[in-house]
DSSP file (Angstrom, degrees, kcal/mol; ACC not computed):
  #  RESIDUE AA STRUCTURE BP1 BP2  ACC     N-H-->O    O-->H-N    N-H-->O    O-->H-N    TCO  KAPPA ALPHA  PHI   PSI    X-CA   Y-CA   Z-CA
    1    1 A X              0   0    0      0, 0.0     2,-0.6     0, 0.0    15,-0.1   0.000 360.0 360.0 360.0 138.0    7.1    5.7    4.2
    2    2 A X        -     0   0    0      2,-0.0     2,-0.5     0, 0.0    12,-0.2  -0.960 360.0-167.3-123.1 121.2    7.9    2.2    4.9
    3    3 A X        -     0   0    0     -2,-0.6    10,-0.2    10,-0.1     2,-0.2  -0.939   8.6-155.9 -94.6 106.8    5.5    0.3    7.6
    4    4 A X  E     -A   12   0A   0      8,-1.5     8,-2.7    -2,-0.5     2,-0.7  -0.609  22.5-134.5 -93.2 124.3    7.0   -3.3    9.0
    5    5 A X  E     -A   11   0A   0      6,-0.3     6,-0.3    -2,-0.2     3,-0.1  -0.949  19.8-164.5 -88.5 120.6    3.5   -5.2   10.2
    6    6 A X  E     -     0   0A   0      4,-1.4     2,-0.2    -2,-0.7     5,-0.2   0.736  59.9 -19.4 -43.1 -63.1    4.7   -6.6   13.5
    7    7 A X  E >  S-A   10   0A   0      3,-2.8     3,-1.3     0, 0.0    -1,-0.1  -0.809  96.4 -69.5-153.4-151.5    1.9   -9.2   14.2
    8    8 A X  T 3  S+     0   0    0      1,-0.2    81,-0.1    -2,-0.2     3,-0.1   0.314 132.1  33.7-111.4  29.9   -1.1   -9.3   12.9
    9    9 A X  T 3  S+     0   0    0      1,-0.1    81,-1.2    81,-0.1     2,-0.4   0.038 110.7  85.2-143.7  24.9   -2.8   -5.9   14.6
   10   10 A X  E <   +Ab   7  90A   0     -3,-1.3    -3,-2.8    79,-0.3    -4,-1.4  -0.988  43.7 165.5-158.9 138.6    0.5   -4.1   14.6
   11   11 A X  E     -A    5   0A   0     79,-3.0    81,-0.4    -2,-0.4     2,-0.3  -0.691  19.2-149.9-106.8 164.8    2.6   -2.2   12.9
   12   12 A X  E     +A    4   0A   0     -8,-2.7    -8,-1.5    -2,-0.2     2,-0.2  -0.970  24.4 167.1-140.7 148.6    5.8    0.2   13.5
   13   13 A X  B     -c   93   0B   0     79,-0.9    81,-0.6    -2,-0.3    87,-0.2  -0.812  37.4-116.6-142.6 170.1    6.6    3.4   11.1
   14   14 A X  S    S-     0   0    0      1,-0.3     2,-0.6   -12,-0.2    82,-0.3   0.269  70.3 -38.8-100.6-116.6    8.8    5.8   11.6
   15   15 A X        -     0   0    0     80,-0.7    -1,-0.3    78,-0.2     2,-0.2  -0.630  68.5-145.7-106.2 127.1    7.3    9.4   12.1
   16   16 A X        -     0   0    0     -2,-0.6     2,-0.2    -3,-0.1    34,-0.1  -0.677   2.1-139.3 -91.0 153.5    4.5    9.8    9.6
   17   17 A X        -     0   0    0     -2,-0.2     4,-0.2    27,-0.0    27,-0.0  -0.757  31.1-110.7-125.7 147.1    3.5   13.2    7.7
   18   18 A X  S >  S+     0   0    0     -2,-0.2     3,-0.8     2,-0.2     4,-0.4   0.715 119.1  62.5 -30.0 -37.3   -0.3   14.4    7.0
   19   19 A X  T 3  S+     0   0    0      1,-0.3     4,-0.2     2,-0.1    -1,-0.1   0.857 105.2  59.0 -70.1 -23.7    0.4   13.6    2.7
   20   20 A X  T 3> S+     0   0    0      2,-0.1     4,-1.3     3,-0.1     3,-0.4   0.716  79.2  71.1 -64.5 -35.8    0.9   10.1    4.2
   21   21 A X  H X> S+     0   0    0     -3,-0.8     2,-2.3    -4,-0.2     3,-1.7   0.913  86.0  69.6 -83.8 -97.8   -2.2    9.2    5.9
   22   22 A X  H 3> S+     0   0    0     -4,-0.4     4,-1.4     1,-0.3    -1,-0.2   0.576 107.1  46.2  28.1 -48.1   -4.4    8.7    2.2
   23   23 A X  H >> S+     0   0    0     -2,-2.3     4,-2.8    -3,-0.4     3,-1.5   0.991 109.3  53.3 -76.6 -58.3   -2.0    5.5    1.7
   24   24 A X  H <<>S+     0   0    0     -3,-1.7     5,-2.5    -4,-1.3    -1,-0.2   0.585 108.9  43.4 -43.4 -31.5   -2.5    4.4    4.9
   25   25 A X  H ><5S+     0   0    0     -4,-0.8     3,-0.8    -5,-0.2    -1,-0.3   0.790 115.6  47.4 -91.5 -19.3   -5.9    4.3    4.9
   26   26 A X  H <<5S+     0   0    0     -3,-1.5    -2,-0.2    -4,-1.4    -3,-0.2   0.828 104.0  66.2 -91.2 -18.5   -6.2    2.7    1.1
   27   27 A X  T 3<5S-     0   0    0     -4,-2.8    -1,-0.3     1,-0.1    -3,-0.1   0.220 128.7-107.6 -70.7  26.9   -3.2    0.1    2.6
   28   28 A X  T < 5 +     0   0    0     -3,-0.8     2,-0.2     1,-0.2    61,-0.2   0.517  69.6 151.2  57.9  30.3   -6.4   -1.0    4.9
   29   29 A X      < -     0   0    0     -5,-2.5    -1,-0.2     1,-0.2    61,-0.2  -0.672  25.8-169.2 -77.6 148.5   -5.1    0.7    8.3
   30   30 A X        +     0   0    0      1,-0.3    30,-3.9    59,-0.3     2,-0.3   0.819  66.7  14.3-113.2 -57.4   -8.0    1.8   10.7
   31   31 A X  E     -d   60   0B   0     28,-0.2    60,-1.1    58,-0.1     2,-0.6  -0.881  65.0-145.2-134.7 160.5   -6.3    3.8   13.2
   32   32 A X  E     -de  61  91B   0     28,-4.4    30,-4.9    -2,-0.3     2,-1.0  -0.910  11.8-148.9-130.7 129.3   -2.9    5.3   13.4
   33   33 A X  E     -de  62  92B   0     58,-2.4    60,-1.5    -2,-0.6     2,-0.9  -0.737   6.3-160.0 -97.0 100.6   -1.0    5.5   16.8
   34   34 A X  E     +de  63  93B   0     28,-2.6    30,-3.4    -2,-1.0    31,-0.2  -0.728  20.7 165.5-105.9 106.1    1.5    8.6   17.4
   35   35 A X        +     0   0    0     58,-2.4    31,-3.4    -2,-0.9     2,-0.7   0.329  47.4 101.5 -75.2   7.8    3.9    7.8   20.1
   36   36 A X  S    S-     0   0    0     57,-0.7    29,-0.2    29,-0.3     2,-0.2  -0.801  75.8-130.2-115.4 102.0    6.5   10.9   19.2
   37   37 A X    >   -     0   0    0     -2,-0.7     3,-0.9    29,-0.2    -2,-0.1  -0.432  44.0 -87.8 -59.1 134.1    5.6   14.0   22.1
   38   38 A X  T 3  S+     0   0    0      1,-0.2    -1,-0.1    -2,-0.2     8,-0.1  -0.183 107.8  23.1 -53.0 138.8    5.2   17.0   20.1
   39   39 A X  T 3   +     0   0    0      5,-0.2    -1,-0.2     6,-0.2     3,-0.2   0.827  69.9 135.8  51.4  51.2    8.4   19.2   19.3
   40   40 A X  S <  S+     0   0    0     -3,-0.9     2,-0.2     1,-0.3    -2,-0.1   0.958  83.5   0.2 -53.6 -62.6   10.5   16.5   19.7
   41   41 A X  S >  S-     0   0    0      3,-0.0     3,-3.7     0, 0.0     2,-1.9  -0.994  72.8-117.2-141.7 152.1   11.8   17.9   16.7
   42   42 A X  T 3  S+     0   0    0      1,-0.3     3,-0.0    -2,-0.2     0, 0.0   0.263 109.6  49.8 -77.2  42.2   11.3   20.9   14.2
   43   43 A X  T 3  S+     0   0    0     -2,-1.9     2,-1.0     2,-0.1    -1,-0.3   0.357  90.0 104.3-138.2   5.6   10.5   19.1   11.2
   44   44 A X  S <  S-     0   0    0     -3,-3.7    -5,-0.2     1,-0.1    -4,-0.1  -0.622  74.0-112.1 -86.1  76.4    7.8   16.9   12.8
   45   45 A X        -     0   0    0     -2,-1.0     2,-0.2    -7,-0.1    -6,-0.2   0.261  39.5-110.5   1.7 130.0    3.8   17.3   12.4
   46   46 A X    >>  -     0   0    0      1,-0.1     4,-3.9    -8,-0.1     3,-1.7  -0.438  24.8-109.4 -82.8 166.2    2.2   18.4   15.5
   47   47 A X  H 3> S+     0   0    0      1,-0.3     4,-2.7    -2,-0.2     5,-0.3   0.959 120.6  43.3 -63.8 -65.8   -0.1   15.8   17.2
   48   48 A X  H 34 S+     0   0    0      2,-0.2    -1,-0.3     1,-0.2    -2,-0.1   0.060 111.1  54.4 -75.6  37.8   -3.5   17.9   16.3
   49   49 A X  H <> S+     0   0    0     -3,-1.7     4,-3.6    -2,-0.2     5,-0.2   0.501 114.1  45.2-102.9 -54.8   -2.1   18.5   12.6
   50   50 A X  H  X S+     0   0    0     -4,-3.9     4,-3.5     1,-0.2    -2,-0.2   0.963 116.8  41.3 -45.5 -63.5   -1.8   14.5   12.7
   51   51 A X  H  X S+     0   0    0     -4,-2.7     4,-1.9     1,-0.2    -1,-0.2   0.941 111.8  54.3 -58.5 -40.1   -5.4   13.7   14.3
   52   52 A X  H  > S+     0   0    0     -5,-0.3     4,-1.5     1,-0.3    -1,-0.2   0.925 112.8  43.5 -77.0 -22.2   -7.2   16.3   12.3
   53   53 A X  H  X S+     0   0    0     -4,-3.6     4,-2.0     1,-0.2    -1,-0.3   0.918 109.1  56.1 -67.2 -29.2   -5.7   14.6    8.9
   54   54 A X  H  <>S+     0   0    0     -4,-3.5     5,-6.5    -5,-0.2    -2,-0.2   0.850 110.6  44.3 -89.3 -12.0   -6.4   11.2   10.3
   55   55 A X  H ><5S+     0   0    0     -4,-1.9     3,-3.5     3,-0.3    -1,-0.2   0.998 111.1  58.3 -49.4 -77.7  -10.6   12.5   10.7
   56   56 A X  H 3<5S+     0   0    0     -4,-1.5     2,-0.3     1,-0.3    -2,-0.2   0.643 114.9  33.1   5.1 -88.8  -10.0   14.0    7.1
   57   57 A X  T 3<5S-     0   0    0     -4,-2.0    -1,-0.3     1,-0.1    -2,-0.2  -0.052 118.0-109.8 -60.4  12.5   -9.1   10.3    6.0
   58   58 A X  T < 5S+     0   0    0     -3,-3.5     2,-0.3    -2,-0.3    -3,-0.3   0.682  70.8 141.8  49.4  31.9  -11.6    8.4    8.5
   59   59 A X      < -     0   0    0     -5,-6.5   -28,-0.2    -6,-0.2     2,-0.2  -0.778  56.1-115.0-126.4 149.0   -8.9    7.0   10.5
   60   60 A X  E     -d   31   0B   0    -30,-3.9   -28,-4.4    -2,-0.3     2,-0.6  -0.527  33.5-159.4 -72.3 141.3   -8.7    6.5   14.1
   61   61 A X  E     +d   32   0B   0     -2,-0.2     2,-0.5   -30,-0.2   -28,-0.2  -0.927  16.4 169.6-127.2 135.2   -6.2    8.6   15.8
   62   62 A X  E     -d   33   0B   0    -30,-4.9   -28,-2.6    -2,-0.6     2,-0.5  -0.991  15.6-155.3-146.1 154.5   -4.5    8.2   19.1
   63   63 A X  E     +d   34   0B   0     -2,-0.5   -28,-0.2   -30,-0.2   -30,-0.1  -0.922  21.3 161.6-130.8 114.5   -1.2   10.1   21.0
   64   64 A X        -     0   0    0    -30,-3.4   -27,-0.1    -2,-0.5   -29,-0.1  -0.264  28.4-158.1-145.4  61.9    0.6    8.4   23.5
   65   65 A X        -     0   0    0    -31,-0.2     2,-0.4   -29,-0.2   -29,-0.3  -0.053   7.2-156.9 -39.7 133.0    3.6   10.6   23.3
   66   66 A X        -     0   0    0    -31,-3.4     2,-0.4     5,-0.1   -29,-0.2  -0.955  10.7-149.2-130.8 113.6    6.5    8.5   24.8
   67   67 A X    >   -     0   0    0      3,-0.4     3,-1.1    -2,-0.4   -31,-0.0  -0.664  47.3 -91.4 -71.8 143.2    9.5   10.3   26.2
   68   68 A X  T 3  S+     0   0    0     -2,-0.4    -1,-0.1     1,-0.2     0, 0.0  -0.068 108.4   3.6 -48.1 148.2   12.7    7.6   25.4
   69   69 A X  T 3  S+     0   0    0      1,-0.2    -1,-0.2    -3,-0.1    -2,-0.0   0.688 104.9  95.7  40.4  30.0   13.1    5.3   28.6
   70   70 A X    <   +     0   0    0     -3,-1.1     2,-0.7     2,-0.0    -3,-0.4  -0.400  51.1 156.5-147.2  35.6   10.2    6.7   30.5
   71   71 A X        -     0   0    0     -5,-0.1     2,-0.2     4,-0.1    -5,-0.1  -0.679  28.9-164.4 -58.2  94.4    7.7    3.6   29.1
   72   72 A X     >  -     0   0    0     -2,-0.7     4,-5.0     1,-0.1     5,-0.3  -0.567  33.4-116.4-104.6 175.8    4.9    3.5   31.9
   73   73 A X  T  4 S+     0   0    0      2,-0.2     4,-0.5    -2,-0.2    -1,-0.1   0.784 114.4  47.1  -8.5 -73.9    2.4    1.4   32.9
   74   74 A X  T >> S+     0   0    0      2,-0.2     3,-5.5     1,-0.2     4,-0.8   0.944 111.8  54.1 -74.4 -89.7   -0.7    3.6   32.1
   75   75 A X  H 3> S+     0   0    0      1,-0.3     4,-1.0     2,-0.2     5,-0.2   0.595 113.4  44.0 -52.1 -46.8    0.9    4.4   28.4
   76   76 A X  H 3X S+     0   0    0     -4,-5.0     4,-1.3     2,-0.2    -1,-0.3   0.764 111.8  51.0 -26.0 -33.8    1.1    0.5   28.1
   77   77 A X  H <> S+     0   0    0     -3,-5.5     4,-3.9    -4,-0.5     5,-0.3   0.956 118.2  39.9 -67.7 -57.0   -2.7    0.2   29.6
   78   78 A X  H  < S+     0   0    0     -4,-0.8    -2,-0.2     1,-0.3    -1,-0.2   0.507 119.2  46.2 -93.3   4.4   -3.9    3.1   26.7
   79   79 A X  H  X S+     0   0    0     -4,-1.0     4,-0.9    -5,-0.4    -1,-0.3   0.776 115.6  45.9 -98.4 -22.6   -1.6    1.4   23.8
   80   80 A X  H  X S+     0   0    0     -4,-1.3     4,-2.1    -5,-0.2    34,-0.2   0.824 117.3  43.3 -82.8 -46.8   -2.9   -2.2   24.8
   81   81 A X  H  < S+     0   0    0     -4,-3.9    -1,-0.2    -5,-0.2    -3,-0.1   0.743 109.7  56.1 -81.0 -13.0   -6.6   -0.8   24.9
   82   82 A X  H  > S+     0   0    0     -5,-0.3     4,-1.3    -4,-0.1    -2,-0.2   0.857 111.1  46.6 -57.7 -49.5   -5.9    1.2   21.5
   83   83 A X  H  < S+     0   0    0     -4,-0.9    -2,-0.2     2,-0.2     3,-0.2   0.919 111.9  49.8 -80.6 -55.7   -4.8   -2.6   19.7
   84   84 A X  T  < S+     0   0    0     -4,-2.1    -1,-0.2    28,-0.3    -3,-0.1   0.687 109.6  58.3 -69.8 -11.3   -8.0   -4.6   21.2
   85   85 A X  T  4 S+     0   0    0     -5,-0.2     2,-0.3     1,-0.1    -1,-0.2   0.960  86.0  94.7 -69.1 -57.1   -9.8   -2.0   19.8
   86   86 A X     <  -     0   0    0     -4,-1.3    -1,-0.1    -3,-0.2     4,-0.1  -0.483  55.2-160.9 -29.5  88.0   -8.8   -2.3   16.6
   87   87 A X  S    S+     0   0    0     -2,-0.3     2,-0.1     2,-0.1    -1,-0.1   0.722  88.9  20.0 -74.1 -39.1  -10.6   -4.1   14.0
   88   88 A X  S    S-     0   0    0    -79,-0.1     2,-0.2     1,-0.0    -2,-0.1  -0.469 105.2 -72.7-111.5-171.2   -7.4   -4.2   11.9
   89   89 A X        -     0   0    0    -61,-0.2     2,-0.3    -2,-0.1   -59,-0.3  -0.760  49.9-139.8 -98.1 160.4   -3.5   -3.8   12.8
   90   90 A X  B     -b   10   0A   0    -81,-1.2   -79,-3.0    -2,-0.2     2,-0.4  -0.827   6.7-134.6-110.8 153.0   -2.5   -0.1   13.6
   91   91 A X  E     - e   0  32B   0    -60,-1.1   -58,-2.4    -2,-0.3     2,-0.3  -0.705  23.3-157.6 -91.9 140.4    0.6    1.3   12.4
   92   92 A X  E     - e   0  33B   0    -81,-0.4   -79,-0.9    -2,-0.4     2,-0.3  -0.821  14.7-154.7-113.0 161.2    2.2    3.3   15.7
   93   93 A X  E     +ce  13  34B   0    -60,-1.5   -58,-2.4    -2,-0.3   -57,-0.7  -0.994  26.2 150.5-177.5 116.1    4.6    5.8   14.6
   94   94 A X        -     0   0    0    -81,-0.6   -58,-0.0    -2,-0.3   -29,-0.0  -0.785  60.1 -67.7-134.2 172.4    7.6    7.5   16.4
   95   95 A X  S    S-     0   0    0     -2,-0.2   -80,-0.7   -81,-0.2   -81,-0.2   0.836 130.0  -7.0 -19.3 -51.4   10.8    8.9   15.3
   96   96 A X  S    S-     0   0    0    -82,-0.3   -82,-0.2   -83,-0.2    -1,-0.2   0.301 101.9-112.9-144.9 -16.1   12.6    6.0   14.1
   97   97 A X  S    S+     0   0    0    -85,-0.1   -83,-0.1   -83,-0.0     2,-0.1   0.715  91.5 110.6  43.6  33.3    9.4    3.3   15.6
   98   98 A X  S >  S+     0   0    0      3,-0.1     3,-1.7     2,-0.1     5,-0.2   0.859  74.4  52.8 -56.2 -97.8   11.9    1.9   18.2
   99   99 A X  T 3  S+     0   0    0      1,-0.3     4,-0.4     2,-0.2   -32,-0.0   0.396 108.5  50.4  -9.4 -53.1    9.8    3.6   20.9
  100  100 A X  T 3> S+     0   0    0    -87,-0.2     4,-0.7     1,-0.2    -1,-0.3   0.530 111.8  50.6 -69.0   6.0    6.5    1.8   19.4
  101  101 A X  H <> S+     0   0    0     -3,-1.7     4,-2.0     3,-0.1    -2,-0.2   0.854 113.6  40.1 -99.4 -40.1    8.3   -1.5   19.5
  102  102 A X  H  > S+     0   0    0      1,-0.2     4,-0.9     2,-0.2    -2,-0.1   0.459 112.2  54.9-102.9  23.5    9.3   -1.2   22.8
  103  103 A X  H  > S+     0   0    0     -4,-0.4     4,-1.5    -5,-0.2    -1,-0.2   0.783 117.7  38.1 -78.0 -40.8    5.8    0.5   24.1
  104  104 A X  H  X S+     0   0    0     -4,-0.7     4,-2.9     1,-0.2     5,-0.2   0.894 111.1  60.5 -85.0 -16.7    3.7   -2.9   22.4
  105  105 A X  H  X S+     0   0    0     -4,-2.0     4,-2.4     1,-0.2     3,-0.3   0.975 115.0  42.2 -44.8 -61.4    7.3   -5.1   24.0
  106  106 A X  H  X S+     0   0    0     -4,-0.9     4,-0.9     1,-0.3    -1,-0.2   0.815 112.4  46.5 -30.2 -52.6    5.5   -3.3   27.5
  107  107 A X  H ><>S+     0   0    0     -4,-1.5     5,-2.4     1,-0.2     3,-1.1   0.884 116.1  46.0 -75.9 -24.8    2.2   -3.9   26.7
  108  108 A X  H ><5S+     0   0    0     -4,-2.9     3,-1.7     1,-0.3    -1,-0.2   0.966 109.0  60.2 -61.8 -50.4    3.0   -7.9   25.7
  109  109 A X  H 3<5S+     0   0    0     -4,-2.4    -1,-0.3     1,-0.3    -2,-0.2   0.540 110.1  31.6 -75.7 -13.5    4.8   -8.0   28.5
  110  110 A X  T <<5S-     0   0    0     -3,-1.1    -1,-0.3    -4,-0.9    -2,-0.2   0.062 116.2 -97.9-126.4  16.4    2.0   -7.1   31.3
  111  111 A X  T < 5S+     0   0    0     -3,-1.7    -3,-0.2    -4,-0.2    -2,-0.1   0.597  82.4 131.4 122.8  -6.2   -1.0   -8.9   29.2
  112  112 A X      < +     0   0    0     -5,-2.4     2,-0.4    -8,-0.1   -28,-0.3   0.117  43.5  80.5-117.5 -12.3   -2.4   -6.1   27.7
  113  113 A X  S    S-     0   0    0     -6,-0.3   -33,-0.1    -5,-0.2   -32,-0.1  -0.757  76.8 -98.1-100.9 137.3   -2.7   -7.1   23.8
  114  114 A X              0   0    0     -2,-0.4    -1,-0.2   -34,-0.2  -105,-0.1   0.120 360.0 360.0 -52.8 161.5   -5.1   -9.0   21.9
  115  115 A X              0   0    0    -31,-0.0    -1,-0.1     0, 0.0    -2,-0.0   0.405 360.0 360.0-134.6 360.0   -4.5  -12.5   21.0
């Protein structure tokens, strides 16, 4: 799994597995953000497979499934208030982690992100 730190309370991955989250937590990530709506595709971890590993591992978990070109508002509002939360940067995690780049692009863009 390869994570790119974005700034310096974000990350992008692309779609992360339960085996994964261990690593994640000893690479000092807090909370992990899964933008990827469930059965996207059939080789993906479901959303409560994900959150109940990221308990498992003490990590914060949050789903703000993002359908491709359908980036609203509100999922900007609850990824922007996910990142200010965050004591350290969270990794967000899609297919490919376009879709989290251009979720936090959103959130930058209306205000919504720590500074």
């Amino acid at each position: 799994m390869h994570v790119t730190l974005r700034t310096p309370n974000f990350a992008t991955s692309a779609q992360v597995q339960t085996s994964q989250f261990s690593d994640l937590a000893k690479g000092g990530f807090m909370v992990i953000v899964n933008d990827r709506p469930d059965r996207e595709s059939d080789d993906q971890p479901l959303s409560s497979e994900l959150a109940g590993e990221a308990k498992r591992q003490g990590l914060g978990y949050a789903y703000i499934p993002i359908v491709p070109g359908e980036i609203s508002d509100c999922d900007a509002r609850e990824f922007g208030d996910v990142l200010c939360a965050a004591s350290r940067p969270a990794p967000a995690c899609c297919r490919t982690g376009n879709q989290s780049q251009k979720l936090w692009k959103r959130a930058a863009l209306l205000g919504l992100l720590p500074h």
